[in-house]
C-alpha positions in Angstrom: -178.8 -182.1 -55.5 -175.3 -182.4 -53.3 -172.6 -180.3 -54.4 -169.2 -181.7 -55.5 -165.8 -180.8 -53.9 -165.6 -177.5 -51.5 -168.1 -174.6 -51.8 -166.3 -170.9 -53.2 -167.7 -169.0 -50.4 -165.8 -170.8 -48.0 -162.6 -170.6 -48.9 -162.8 -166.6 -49.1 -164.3 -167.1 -45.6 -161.5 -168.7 -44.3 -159.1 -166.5 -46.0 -161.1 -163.7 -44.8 -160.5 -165.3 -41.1 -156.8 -165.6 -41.6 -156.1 -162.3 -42.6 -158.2 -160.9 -39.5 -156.1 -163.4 -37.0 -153.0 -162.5 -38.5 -153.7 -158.7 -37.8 -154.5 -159.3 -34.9 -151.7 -161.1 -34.0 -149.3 -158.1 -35.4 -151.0 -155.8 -33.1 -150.8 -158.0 -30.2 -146.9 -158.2 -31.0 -146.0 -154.6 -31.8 -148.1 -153.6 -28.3 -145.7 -156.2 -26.0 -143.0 -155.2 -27.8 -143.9 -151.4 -26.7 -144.7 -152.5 -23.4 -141.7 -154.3 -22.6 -139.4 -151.2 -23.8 -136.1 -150.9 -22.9 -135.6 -154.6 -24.1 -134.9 -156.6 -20.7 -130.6 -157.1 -21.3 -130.7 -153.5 -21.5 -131.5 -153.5 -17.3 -128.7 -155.9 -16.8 -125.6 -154.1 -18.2 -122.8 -154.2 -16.4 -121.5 -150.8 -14.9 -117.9 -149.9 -16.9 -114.7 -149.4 -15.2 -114.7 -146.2 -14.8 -117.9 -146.0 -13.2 -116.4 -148.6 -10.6 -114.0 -146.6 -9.8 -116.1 -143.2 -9.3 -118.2 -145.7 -7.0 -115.2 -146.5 -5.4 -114.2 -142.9 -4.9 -117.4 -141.7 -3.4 -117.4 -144.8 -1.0 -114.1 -143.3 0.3 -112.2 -146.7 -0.6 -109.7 -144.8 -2.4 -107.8 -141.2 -2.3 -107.7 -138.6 -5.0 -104.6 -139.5 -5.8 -104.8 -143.1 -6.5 -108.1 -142.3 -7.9 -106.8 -139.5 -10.7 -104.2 -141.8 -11.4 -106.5 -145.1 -12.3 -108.6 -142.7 -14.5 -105.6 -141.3 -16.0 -105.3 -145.5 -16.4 -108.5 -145.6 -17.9 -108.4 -143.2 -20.6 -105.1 -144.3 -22.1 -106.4 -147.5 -22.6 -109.8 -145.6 -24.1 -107.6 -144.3 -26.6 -106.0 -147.5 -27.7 -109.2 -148.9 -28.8 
């Protein structure tokens, strides 16, 4: 005798097989998402302006003076934020 519509056994098979591929997927997420840590924009930041000018400094562009004085700049402008 043929059976009518869709047998019982494989719909909880196919469940079964979606729950598995969905795990799967979750742990193939969470371990790129480990892998590529620090998150690839975090490698591009931009250095601040202060960091310019210490650069700036130690390259000898710049005296003490001048260079105390744009820091001095700097951290008024800090504060104003």
């Amino acid at each position: 005798m043929m059976h009518d519509g869709v047998d019982p056994n494989l719909i909880w098979i196919l469940f079964g097989l979606t729950i598995w591929l969905a795990a799967i997927g979750g742990a193939v997420a969470v371990t790129v998402r480990a892998v590529r840590w620090p998150p690839p924009r975090a490698a591009t930041r931009l250095p601040s302006p202060l960091d310019l000018l210490e650069r700036r400094f130690a390259a000898g562009e710049i005296s003490r003076e001048d260079f105390d004085e744009a820091r001095a700049r700097l951290r008024e402008h800090e504060l104003d934020l």
